[in-house]
MARDO-848563 format. One record per atom (N, C-alpha, C, CB): residue in one letter; x, y, z. Coordinates in pm, whole numbers, plus 32768, in hexadecimal, padded with zeros to 4 digits. Glycine has a CB too. Layout:
MARDO-848563
AXYZ;...
END
This chain:
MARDO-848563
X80557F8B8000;X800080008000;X805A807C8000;X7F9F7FFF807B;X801980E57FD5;X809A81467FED;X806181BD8043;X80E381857F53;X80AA81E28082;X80C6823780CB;X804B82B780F6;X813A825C808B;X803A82E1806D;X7FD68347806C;X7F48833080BD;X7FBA835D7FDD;X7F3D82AD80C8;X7ED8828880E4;X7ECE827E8173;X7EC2822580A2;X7F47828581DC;X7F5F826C824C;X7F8583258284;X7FD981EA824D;X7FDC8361822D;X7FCD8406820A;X7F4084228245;X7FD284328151;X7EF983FE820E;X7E2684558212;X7E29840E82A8;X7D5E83F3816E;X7E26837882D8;X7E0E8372831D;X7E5983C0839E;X7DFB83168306;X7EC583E3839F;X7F27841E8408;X7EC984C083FC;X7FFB841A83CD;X7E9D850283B5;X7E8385728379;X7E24856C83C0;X7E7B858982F1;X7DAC853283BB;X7D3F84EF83F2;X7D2E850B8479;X7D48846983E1;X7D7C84C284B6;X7D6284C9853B;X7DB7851385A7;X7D5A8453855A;X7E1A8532856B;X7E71858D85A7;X7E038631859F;X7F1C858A853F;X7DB98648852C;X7D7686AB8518;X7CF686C5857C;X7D58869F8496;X7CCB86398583;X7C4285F885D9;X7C8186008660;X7C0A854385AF;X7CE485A78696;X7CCE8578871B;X7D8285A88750;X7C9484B0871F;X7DD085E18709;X7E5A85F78734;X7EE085C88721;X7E5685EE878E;X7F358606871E;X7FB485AA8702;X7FB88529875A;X803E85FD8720;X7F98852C87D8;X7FAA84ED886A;X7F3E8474881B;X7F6A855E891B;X7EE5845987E4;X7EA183E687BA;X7EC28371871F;X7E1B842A87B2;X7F17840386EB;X7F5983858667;X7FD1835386A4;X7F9183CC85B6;X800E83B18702;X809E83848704;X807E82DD875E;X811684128769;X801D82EF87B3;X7FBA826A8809;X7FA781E887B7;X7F0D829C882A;X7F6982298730;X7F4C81B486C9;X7FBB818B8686;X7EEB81D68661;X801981A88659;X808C81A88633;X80D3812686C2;X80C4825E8627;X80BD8155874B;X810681048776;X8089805F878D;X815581578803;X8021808287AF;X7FBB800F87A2;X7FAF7FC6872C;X7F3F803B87B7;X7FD07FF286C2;X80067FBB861A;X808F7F7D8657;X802B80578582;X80F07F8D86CE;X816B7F3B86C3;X81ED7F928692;X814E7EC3865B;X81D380068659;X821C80778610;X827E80D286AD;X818280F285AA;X82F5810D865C;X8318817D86A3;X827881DF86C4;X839481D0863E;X827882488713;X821A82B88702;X82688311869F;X81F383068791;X82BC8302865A;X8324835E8625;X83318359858E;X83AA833D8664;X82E082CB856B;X82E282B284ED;X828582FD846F;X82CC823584F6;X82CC833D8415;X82B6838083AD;X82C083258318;X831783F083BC;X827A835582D1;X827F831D8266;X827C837481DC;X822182CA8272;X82B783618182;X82C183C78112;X8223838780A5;X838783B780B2;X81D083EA806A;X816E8390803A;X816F834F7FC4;X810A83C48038;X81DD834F7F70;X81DF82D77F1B;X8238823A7F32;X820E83147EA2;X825582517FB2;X82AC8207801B;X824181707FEC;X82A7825780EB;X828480EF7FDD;X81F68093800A;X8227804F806F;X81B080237F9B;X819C801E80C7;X81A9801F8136;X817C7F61812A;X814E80A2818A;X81887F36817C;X81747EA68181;X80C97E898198;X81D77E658204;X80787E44815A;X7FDA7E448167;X7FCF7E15822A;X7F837DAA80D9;X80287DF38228;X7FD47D8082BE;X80017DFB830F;X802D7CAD8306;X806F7E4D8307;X80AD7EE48363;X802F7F298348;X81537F4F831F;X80197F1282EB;X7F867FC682D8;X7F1C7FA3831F;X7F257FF8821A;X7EC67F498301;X7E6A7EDA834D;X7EA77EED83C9;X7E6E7E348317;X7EF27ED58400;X7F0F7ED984AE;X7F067F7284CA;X7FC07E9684E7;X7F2A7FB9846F;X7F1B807C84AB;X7E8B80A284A4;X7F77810B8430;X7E4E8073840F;X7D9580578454;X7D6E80258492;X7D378030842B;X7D787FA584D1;X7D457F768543;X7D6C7FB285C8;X7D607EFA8543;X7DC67FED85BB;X7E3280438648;X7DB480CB867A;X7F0B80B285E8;X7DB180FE85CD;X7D6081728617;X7CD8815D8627;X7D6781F485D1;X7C8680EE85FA;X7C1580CF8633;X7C2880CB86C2;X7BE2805C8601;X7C95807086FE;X7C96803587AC;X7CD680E687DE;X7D387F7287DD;X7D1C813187C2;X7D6681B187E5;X7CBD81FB87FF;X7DE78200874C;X7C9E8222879A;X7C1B82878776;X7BAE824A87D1;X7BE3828586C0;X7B8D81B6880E;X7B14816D87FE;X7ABE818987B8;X7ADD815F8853;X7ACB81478731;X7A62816986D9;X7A6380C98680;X7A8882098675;X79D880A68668;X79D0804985F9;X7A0E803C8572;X7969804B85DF;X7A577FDF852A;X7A4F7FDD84B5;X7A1E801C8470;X7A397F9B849A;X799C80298449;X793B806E8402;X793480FF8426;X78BD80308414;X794F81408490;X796F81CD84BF;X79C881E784A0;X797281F2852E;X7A4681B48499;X7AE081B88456;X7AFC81DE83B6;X7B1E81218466;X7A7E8137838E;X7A58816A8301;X7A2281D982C9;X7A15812B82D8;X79C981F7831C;X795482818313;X79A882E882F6;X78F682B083A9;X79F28308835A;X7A4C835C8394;X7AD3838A8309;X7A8A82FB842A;X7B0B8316830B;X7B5D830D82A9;X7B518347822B;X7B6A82A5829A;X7AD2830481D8;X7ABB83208172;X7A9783B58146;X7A7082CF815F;X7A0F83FD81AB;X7A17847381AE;X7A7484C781AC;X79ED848781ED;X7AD584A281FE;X7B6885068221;X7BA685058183;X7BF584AC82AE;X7BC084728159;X7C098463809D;X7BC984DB8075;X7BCE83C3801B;X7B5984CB803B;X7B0585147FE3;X7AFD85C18002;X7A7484CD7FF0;X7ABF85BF808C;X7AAE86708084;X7B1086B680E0;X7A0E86AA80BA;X7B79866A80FE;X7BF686B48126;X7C79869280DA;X7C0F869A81B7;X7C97862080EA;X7D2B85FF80C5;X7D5686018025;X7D48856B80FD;X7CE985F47FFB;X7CC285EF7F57;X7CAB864D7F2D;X7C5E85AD7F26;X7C8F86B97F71;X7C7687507F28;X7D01878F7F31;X7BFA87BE7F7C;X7D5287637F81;X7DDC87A27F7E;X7E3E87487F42;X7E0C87C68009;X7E3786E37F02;X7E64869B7EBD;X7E5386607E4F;X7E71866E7EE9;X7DE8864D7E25;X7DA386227D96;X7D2A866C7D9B;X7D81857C7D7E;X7D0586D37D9F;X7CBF87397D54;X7CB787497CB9;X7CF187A67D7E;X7D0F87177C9E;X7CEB87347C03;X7CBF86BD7BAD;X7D68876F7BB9;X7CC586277BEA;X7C4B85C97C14;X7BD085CC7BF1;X7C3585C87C84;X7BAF86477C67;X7B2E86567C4F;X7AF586D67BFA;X7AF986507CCB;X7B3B86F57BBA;X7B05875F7B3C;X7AC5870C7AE6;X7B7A87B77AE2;X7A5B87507AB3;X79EF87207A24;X79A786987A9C;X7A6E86C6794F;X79B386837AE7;X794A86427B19;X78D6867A7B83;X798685E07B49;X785086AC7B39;X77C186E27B99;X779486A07BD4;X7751870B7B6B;X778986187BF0;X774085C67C35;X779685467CA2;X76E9858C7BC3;X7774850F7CF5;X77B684987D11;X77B684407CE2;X77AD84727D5B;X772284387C4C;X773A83C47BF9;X77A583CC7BC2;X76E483AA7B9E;X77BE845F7B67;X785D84657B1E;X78DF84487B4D;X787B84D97AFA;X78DB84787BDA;X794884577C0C;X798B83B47C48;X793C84AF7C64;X790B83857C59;X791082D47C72;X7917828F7C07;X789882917CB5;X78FC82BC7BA4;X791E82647B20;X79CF82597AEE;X78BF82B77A96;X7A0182FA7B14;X7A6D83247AF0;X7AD682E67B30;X7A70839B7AF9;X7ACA828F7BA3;X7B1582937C38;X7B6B820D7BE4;X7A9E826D7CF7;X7B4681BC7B92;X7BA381447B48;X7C0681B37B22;X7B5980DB7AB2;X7BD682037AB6;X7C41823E7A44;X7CAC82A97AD0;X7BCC82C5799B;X7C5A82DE7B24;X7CA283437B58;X7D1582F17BD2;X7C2C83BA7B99;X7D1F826A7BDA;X7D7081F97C19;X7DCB81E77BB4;X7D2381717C3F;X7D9D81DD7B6D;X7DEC81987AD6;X7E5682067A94;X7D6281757A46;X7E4182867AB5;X7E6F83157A95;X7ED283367B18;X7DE183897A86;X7EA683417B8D;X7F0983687BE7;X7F6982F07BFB;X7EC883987C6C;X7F5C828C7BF0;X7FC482497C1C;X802582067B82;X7F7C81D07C8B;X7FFF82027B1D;X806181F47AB2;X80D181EC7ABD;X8062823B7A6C;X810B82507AD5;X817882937B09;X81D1825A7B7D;X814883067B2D;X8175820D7BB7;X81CF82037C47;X81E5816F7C61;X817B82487CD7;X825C81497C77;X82A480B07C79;X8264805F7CF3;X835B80B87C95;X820F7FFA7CDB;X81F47FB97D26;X81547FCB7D4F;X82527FCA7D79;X810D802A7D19;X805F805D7D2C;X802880027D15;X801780C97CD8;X7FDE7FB37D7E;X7F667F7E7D7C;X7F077F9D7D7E;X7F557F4D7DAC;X7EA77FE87D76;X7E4380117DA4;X7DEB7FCD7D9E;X7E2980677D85;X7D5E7FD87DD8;X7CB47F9E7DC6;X7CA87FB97D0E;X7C1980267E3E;X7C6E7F607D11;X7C467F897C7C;X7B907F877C9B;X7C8C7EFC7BEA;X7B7A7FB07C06;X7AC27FAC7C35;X7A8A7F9A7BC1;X7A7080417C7C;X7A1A7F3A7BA9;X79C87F217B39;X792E7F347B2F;X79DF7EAA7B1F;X78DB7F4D7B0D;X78637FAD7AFC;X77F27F767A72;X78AE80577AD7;X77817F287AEE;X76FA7EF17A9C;X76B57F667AB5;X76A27E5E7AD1;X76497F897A74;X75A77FC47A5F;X75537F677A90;X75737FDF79C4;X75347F577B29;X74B17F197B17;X74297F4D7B04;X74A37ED97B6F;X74397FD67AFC;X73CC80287AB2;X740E80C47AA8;X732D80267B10;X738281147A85;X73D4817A7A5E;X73F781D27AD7;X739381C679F1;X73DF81B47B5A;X743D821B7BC3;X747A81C27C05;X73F282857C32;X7479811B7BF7;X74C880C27C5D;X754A80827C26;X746C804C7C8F;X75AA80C27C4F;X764180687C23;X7644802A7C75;X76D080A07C11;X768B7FB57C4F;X76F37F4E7C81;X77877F4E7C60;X76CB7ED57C55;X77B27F777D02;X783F7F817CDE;X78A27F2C7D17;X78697FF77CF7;X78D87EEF7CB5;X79397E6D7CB6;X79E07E987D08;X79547E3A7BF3;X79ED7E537DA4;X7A4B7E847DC1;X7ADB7E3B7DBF;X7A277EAD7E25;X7B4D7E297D72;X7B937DBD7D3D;X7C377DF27DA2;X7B907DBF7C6B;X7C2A7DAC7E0D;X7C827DE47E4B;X7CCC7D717EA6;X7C457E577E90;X7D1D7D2E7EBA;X7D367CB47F38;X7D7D7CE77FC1;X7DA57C357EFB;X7D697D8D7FC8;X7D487D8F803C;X7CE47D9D808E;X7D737DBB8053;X7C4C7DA88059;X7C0F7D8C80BC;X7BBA7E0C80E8;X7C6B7D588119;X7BDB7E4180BB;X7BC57EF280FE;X7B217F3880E9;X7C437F738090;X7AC37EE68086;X7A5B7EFB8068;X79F17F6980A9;X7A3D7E91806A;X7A237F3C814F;X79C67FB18193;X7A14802E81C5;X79787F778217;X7A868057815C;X7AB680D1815C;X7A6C80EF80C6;X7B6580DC8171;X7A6C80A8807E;X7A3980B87FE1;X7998811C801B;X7A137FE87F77;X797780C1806F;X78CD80F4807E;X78EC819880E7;X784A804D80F9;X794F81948150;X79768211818B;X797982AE80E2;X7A3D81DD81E8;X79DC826C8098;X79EF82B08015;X799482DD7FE8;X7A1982737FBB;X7939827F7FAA;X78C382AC7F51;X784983167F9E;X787682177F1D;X785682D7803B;X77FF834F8077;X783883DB807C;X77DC83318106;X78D683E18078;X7924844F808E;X78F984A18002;X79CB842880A6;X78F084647F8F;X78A284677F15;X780884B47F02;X789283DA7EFA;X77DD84767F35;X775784A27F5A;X7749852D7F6C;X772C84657FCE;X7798852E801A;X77B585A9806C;X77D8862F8003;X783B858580D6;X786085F47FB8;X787E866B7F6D;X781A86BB7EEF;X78F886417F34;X77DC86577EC8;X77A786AE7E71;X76F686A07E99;X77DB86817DCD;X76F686967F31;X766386C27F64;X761286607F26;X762D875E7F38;X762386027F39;X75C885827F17;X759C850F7F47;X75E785557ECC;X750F84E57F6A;X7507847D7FC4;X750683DD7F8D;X748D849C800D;X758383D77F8A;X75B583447F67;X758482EC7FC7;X764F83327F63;X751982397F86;X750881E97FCC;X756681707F8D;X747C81DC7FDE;X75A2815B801A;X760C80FA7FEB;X75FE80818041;X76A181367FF5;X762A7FE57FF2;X76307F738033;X765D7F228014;X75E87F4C804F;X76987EEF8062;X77477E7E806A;X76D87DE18023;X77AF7E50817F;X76E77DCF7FBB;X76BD7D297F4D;X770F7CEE7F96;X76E57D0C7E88;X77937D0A7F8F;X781B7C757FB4;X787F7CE97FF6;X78857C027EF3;X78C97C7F7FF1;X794E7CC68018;X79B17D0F7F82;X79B37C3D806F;X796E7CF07F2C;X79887D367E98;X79317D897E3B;X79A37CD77E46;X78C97DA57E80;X784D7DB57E36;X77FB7E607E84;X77E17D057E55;X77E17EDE7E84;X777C7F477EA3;X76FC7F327E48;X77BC7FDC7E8C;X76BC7F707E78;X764E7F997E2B;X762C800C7E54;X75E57F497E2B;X761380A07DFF;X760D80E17E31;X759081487DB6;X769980F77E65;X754481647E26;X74C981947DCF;X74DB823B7DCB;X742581617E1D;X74B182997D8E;X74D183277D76;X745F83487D6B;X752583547D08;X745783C97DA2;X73F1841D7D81;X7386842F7D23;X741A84677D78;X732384157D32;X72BD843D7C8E;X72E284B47C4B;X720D845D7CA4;
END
């Protein structure tokens, strides 16, 4: 995984709850409190996974609050100061959730070793996608944190729901 992704989260909660609570998760993850990371750095999957699970037990907060939490923060904070230009030419959260393959496929090109989520996309009618989440880490209910962060940004009440552990469905606005 790389780095950036552990970046938002340090950003996150240092912003939310204080230096004194990442540097906590950092050591409940098993880490120095001291440890920094550059964000195209990659980081080991089972190390990142232990710094999310760290700040769930640090924060007391659920998974799914973590996720919640998380995803919102990507989208209408960490992402406006970093990939803003992302989200140009996209008005809706439909546009922008369709885009999220190509705009994976675009930022990381470039960079040695990018794995990212990939994502694939049925019509099961005309406001309900299905979005295919192709990832072996697992992370799905940050995917669903995301898409609400989605929502949020462009003022929209997204109904969303976990099919599988690979699978959203997510219905849009009339």
């Amino acid at each position: 995984m790389k780095a950036v992704i552990i970046n938002c989260l340090e950003s996150m909660v240092k912003e939310g709850h204080g230096l004194s609570q990442w540097e906590a998760t950092l050591e409940v993850a098993g880490l120095p409190a001291n440890t920094r990371y550059l964000p195209s750095q990659d980081i080991d999957d089972r190390v990142a996974m232990k710094i999310f699970a760290a700040t769930c037990t640090t924060l007391k907060i659920s998974k799914r609050q973590a996720a919640e939490a998380f995803g919102d923060y990507w989208v209408n904070t960490f992402c406006q100061k970093i990939y803003k230009p992302y989200f140009r030419g996209a008005t809706s959260a439909r546009e922008l959730l369709l885009k999220m393959d190509q705009i994976h496929e675009n930022v990381t090109q470039n960079i040695a070793h990018a794995a990212p989520p990939r994502f694939g996309y049925t019509w099961k009618d005309d406001k309900t996608l299905l979005m295919q989440y192709r990832s072996t880490r697992g992370m799905i209910d940050y995917l669903i944190g995301l898409v609400q962060g989605v929502g949020r940004y462009f003022r929209e009440d997204l109904k969303i729901r976990k099919l599988s552990e690979s699978e959203l469905e997510i219905v849009f606005p009339a």
